[in-house]
N, C-alpha and C positions, 0 to 999 in steps of 0.2 A: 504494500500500500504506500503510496508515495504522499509526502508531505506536501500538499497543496499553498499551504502558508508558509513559506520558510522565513525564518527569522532575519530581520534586516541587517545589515552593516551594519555597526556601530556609528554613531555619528560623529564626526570630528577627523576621519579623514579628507586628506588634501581636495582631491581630484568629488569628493561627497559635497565639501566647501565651498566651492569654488562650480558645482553643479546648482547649487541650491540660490547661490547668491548671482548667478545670471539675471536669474529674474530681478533683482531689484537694480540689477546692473544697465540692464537694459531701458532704464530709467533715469540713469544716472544725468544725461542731458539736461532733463527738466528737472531733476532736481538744484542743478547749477544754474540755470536763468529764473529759475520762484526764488533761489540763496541770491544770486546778486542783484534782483530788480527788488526781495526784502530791502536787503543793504541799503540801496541807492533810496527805496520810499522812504525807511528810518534817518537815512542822514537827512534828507528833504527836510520832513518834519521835526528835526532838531535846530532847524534853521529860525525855525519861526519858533516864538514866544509860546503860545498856546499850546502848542506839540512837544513842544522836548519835552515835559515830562512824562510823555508814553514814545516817545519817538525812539527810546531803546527798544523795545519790541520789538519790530519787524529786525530790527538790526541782528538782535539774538534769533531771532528766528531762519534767517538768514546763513549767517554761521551756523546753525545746527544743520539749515541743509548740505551746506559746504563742507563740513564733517563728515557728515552722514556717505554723501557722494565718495570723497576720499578713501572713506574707511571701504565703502561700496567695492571700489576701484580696488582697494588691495586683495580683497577678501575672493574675489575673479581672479586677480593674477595668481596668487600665489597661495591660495586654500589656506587662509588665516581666519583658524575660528576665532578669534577674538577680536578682530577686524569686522568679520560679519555679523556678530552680539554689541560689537561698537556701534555698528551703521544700525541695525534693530534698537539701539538704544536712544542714538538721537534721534531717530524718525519717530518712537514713542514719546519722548519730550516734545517733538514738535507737533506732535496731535493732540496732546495734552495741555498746551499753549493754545492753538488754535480753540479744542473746546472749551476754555474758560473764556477766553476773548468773545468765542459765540456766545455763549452763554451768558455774559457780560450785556454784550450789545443788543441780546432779547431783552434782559430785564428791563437795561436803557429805554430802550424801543416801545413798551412795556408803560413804563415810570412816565414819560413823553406822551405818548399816548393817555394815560390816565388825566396829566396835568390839562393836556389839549382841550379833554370832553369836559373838565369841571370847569375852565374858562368859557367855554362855550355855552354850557349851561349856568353859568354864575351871569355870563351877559346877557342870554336870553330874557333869564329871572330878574335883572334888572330893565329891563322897557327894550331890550334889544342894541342893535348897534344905532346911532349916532352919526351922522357928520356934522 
């Protein structure tokens, strides 16, 4: 009776590494134009008054993908498992960034919305608009 399921490789060989991490490799392009058009939007908004205090964001987010891609890039050449848990680790920080920033700008969104309908309703209850 032949074993239909045989037991895989161990993970952590070269040529397993370096298979596994094509896939995010083949990525690696855009993750270098989302890393430097971050960059470039963060320095943007550090220019101006009202922005530099979130204007490091994009900037860090930026960097993690330019990381991520590098570490992408070794982990393809030359089957570095720690290369390829490095790139899975900044792509997790930067989904991690990304969903508080959403999650941020719903509440925002949210907050702004609330304040809009009781203005609108505070002027109605007053005799309406005015000129």
């Amino acid at each position: 009776m032949s074993d239909a399921f045989n037991t895989p490789a161990p993970f952590g060989r070269n040529n397993d590494i370096s298979a596994i991490s094509q896939v995010l490799a083949s990525g690696k392009g855009w993750m270098k134009l989302v890393g430097i058009v971050s960059i470039i939007q963060g320095a943007l908004m550090c220019v101006t008054i009202i922005y530099a205090i979130i204007g490091w964001l994009p900037i860090w987010i930026g960097v993690l993908l330019l990381q991520a891609s590098s570490a992408i890039e070794r982990a393809e050449a030359s089957g570095d498992e720690f290369a390829l848990r490095e790139s899975l680790a900044k792509l997790k920080t930067y989904f991690v960034i990304q969903g508080v920033l959403f999650l941020v700008g719903v509440a925002l969104f949210v907050l702004a919305f609330l304040i809009f309908g009781a203005t609108i309703l505070a002027t109605l209850r007053n005799g309406g608009f005015h000129h």
